[in-house]
C-alpha positions as CSV (number, residue, x, y, z in Angstrom):
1,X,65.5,51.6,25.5
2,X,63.6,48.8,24.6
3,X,59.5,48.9,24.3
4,X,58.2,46.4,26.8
5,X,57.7,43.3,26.1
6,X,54.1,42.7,24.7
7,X,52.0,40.0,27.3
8,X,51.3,36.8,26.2
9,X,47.9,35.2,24.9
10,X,46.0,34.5,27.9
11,X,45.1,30.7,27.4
12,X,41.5,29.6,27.9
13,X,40.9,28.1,31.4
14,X,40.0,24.2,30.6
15,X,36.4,23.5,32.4
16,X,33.7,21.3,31.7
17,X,32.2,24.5,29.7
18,X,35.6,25.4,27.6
19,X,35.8,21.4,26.3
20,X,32.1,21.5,25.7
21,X,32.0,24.5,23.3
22,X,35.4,23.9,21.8
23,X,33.8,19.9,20.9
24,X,30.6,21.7,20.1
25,X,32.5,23.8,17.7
26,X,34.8,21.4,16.0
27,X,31.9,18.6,16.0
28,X,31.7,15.2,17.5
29,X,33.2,13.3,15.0
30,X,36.7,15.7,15.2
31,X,36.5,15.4,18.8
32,X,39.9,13.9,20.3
33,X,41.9,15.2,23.5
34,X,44.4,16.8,21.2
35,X,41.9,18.4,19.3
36,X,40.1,20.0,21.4
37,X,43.4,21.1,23.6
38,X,44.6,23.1,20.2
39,X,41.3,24.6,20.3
40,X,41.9,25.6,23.8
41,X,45.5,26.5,23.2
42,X,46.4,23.5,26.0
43,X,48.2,20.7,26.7
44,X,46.9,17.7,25.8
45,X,47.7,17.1,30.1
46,X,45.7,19.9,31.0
47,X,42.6,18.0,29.0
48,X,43.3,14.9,30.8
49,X,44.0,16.6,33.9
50,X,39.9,17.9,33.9
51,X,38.3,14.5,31.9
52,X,39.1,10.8,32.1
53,X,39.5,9.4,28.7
54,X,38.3,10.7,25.3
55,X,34.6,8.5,25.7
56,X,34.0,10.8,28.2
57,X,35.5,13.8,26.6
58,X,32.4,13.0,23.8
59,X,30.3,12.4,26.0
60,X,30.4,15.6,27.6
61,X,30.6,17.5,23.8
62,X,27.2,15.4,23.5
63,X,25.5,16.1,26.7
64,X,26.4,19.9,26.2
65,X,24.1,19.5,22.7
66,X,21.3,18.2,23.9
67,X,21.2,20.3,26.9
68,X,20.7,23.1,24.7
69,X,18.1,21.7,22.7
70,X,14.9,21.8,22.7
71,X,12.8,18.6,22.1
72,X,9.0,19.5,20.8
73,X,6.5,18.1,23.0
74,X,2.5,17.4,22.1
75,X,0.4,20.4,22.3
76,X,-3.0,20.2,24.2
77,X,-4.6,19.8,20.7
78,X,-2.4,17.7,18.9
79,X,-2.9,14.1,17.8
80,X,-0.3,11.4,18.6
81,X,0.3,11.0,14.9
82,X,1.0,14.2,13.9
83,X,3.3,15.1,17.7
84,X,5.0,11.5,16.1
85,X,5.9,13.1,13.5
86,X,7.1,16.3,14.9
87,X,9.2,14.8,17.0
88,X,10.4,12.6,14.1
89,X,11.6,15.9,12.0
90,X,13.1,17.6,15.1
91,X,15.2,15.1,15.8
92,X,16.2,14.8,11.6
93,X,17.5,18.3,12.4
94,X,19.4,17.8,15.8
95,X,21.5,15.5,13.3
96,X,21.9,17.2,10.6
97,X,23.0,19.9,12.3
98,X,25.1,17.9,15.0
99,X,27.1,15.5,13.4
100,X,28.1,12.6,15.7
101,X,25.0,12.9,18.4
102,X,23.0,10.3,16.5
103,X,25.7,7.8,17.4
104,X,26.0,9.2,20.8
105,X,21.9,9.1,21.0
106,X,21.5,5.1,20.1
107,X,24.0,4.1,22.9
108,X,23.1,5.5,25.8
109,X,24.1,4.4,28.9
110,X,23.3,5.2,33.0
111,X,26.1,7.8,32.9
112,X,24.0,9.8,30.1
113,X,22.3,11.6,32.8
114,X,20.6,14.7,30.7
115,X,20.3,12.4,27.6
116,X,17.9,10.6,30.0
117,X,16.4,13.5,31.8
118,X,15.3,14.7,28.8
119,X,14.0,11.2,27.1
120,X,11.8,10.8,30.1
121,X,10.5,14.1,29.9
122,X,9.1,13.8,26.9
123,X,8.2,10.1,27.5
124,X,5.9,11.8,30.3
125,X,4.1,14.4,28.3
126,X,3.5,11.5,25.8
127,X,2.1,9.3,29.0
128,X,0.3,11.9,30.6
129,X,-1.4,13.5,27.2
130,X,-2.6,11.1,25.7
131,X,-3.5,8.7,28.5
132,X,-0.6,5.9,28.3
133,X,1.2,3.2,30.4
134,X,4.6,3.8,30.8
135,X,5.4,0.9,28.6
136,X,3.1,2.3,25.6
137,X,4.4,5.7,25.8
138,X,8.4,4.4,26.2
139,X,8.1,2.1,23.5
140,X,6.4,5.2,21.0
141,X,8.6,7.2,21.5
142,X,12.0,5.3,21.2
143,X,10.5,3.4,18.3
144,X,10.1,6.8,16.5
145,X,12.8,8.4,17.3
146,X,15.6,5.4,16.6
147,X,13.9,5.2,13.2
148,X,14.1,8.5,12.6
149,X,17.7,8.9,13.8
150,X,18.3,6.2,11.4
151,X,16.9,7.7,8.6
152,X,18.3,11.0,9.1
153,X,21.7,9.7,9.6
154,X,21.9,6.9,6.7
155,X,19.0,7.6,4.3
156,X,17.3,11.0,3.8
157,X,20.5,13.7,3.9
158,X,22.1,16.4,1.7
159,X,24.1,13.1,0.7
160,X,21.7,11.2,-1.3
161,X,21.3,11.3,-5.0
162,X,19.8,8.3,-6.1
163,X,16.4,10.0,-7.0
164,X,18.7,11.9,-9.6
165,X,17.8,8.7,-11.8
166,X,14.3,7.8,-11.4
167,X,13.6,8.9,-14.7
168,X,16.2,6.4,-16.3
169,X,14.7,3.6,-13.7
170,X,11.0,4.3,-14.8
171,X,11.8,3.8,-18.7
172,X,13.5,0.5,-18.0
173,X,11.6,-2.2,-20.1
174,X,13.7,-4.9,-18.5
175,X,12.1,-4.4,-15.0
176,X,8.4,-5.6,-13.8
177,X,8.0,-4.1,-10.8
178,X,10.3,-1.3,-10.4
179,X,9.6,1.3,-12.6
180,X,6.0,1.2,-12.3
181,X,6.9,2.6,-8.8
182,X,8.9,5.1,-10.0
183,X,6.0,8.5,-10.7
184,X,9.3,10.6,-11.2
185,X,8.2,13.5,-8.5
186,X,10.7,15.0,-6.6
187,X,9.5,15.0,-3.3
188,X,13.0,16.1,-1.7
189,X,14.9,14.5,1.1
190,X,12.5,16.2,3.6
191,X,9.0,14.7,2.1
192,X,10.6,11.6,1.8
193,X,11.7,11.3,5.2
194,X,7.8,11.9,6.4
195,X,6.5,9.3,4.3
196,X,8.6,7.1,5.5
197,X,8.2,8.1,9.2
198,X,4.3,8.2,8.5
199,X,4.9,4.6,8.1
200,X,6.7,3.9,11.4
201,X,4.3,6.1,13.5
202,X,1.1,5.0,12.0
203,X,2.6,1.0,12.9
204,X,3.4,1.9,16.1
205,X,-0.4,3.4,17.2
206,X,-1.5,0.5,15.7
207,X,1.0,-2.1,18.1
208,X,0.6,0.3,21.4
209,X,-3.4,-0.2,21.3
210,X,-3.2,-4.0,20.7
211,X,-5.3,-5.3,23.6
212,X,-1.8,-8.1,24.0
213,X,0.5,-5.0,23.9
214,X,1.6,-4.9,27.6
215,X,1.7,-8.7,27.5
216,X,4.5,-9.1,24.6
């Protein structure tokens, strides 16, 4: 007598949920139909069958990220400057750890719908906190966080090694300018990056409270 016949793996049922986390899981940037149908254990039909093309498959991996994050928000004590520059860290994190949403974040459209949720929440708290027109506290708040996005994505990341020679560009004698700028202290990646954000947020307060601001 033969033992029965052991049941097959029960496949995954494809929702909006089960392409999220698989994307989630495999990351934005290994995101494709057939992809993310292995992960499910799928046809690459059954994917189509539930999204319309692979922008939209991404989209959805995205939207799925920021829904489960949390964007900091200005306490009732806290300056513009330094909420700035919270904001500016959190989102160096939300890249960092989600590769592929900074692209997704710099080119969103109407169809974004909790991307924008979100951006105008926090646009609001900015607004209403500290007293702003719509305009001032838009314009903050994007300007900071495209920069930092920017930054996080291209500049200050585990990736980055040129500081590993400052002490070999500071003893250059053929140089005027450059090594005198070099004091050879490693500040790290994440120092760095608020330095350079200080710059951009510390700008910005200055443009928003320009009596012509609203006009240009």
């Amino acid at each position: 007598m033969k033992p029965p016949a052991s049941p097959s793996p029960r496949k995954r049922r494809v929702t909006a949920e089960t392409m999220a986390e698989a994307g989630i899981a495999l990351t934005l940037p290994r995101v494709t139909v057939k992809s993310v149908a292995q992960s499910l254990d799928v046809s690459i039909v059954a994917i189509y069958n539930n999204i319309e093309d692979l922008c939209a498959l991404k989209a959805l991996v995205a939207e799925e990220i920021l829904r489960r994050w949390s964007p900091p928000l200005p306490g009732d004590d806290e300056s513009m400057h330094d909420a700035l520059l919270t904001l500016a860290s959190a989102m160096r994190e939300l890249v960092h750890s989600n590769p592929g949403i900074a692209e997704y974040l710099i080119g969103l459209t109407p169809s974004s719908i909790d991307a924008l949720r979100m951006a105008d929440v926090v646009q609001t708290r900015y607004r209403l906190r500290y007293d702003l027109t719509p305009k001032q506290a838009t314009w903050a708040v994007i300007t900071v966080v495209e920069h930092a996005l920017a930054l996080a994505e291209i500049v200050y990341n585990d990736a980055r090694r040129d500081r590993e020679y400052d002490d070999a560009i500071a003893a250059r004698t053929d140089l005027d300018t450059l090594p005198g700028a070099y004091d050879t202290i490693d500040r790290g990646p994440d120092g760095m990056f608020v330095w350079s954000m200080r710059t951009v947020v510390v700008g910005t307060l200055t443009l928003i409270e320009a009596p012509d601001f609203e006009q240009t």
